[in-house]
Each structure stands twice: as structure tokens, then as C-alpha cells.
N, C-alpha and C positions, 0 to 999 in steps of 0.2 A: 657691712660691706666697706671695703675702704675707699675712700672717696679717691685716691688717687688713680685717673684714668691714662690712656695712650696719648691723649694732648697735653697733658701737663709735661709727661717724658717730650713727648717735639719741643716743647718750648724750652726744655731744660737740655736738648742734646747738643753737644760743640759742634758745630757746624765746619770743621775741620775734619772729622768722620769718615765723610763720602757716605754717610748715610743719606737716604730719600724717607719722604716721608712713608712707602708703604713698608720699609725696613722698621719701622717703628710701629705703623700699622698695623700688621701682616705678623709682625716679629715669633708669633709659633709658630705659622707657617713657613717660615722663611729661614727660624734658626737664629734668628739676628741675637748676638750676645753685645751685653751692655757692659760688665764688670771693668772695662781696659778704662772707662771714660764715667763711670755712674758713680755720681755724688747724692748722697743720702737728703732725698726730698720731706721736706713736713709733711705730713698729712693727717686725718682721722679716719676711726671708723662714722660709719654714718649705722646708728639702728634702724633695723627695718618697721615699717612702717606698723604700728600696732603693738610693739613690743613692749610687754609690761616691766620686764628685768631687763632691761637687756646689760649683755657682757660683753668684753671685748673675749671674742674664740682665740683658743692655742691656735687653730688653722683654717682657712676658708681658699675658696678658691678667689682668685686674682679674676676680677671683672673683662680686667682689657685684653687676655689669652689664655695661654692654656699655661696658668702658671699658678703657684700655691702661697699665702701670707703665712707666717710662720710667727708665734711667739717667741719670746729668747725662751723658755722652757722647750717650746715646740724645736724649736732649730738647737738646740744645744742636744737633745734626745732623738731627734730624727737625723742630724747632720752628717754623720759619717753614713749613713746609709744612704743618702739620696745625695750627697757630693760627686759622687762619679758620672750623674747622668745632670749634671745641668751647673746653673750659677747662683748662687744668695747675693742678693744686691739689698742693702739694708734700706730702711725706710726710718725717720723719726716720725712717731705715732703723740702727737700733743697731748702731755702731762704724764707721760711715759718716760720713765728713766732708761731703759734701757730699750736697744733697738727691735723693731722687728723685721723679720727678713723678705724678701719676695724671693720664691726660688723661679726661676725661670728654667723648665724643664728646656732639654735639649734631648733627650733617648727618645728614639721611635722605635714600633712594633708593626706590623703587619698584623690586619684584621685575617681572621679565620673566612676564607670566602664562604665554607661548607655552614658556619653558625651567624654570618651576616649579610643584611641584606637591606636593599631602598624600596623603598614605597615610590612606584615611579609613575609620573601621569603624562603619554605622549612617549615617553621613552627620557625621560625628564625626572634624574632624582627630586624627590620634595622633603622626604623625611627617612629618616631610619629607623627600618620595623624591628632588624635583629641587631645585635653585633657581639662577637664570641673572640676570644683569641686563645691558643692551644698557649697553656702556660709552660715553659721549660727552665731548667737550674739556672739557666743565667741571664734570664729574664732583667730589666730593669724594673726597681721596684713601682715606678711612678712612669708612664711615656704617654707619649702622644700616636694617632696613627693618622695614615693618609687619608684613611677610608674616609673620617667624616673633616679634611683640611685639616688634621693638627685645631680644632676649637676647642675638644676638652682633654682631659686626662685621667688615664685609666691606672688602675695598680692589680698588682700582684697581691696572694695568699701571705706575703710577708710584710707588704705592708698593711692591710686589715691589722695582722696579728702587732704590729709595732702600736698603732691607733689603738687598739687595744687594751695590751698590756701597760701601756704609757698613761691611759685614761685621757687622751688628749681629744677634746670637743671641738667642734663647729663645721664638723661635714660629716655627707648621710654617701654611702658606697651601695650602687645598685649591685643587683647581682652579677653582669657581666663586669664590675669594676669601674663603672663608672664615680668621679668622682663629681660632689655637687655640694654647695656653701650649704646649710641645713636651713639658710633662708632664701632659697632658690627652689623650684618646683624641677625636681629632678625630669628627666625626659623617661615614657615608659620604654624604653628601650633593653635589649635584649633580658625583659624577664620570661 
């Protein structure tokens, strides 16, 4: 996991912006792009707790949204595919020579109402039972959706096939495309 969280970015943002802080908070839900003003913060991975190897992954998911860490292998080999739908804002990762990336997804998709759906108690979502989205040609490979706030992110049949073919490790892809760090207990969601 990378220890870099959403308060490290407040402390580090120009305050000449007109950002607030739930712009930083909030920032997948909200869209908020960093690249115009983001300077490459230190940080590490932190292993999970228990780990007998542990390695730093080509990719895991970003703790503080719906955003993805990239190795320079991972971001040199996924990069022209997932540049159209978001921003790479580099991170220096301690005793790492070369950078890693955070993509900050910006594509959204609308959830499938007929394959998704909440667990709701009083008329009160609490969790999500299903979630489906109708895949089409010019789908983004990676988006976020309203349905559950923009909190995690979902991929297409072509990006599986990129993870893939690439052999690039550190996240596990539910069936409806869910993605989740492979040290994260995925949600059982739309299996």
C-alpha cells in the first residue's frame, strides 16, 4: 500500500488553487485534477501486515480514491492506453530510481440499472448487492461510476487482456470489473 494519503496532498497543495479541502477529499468524486500544480511527493510502500515476501506491485489501487499506482514498467506499458481517460502525476517511491505514477482516473460509465442494484434497509442504500455495466467499443479502459460515488474503479475486457498479457501483478479484477490492490478483501459484488 502506499503510504501516501489525501492529507499529505492538503498539506502539499498551493493554496493559490481555490481548491477546498473536500476538492482534495472528495477528488474522484469531484473530478478534481492535480497535474497543472503537482510536484512529485516522497513516499513508500507500506507491506501488508503478515507479508512474508513482500514486493513493491507494477499496480495497486491508490487508498485515498478511485485512482491506480503504476510502476515505471506498469505506466510505460499501460500508458497510452489509459492517458485519454485521466492524469499520471508521478510520486518518488524511497530507494527507487525511477518514478512511479498515480493515475488519477477522470472517465465515468453508468452502472447497468437492469445488472445493479443496493441492499437497502428503511429505503436507505447500505451496500451493493449487484453491479453490471453493458460493455461497448469505446468504452474507457479503466472508469469510475456514479452508482457507488466515483469510490472504486472498474475496467473493461481490454484492460484484463493488457494485465495480462503484460504479466503485470498487484490487483485481483472481480467479475463485474471490479478493481482491488490483491492486499485488499475485494467486495463480493456483482459475482
Amino acid at each position: 500500500m502506499l503510504s501516501l494519503d489525501a492529507m499529505d496532498i492538503i498539506r502539499k497543495a498551493p493554496r493559490d488553487q481555490g481548491l477546498e479541502f473536500d476538492d482534495i477529499m472528495s477528488f474522484s468524486s469531484r473530478d478534481t485534477q492535480f497535474s497543472s500544480w503537482w510536484r512529485a511527493p516522497e513516499t513508500s510502500f507500506i507491506p501488508n501486515s503478515g507479508a512474508r515476501d513482500p514486493k513493491v506491485p507494477d499496480i495497486v489501487i491508490w487508498q485515498a480514491g478511485a485512482a491506480l499506482v503504476l510502476s515505471p514498467k506498469a505506466r510505460r506499458l499501460l500508458g497510452d492506453l489509459l492517458q485519454p481517460h485521466g492524469e499520471f502525476l508521478p510520486v518518488r517511491i524511497m530507494n527507487e530510481s525511477d518514478p512511479y505514477w498515480i493515475f488519477n482516473c477522470l472517465s465515468r460509465k453508468d452502472a447497468d440499472p437492469t445488472l445493479s442494484a443496493w441492499d437497502k434497509v428503511d429505503g436507505v442504500p447500505l451496500n451493493i448487492m449487484s453491479i453490471g455495466f453493458q460493455e461497448e467499443a469505446n468504452d474507457p479502459p479503466v472508469f469510475k461510476t456514479e452508482f457507488d460515488s466515483s469510490t472504486s474503479l472498474y475496467c473493461t475486457e481490454c484492460f484484463k487482456r493488457a494485465l495480462e498479457d503484460f504479466d503485470l501483478k498487484g490487483v485481483t479484477l472481480s467479475p463485474c470489473g471490479a478493481i482491488a490492490s490483491l492486499d485488499e478483501e475485494i467486495q463480493k459484488i456483482g459475482n
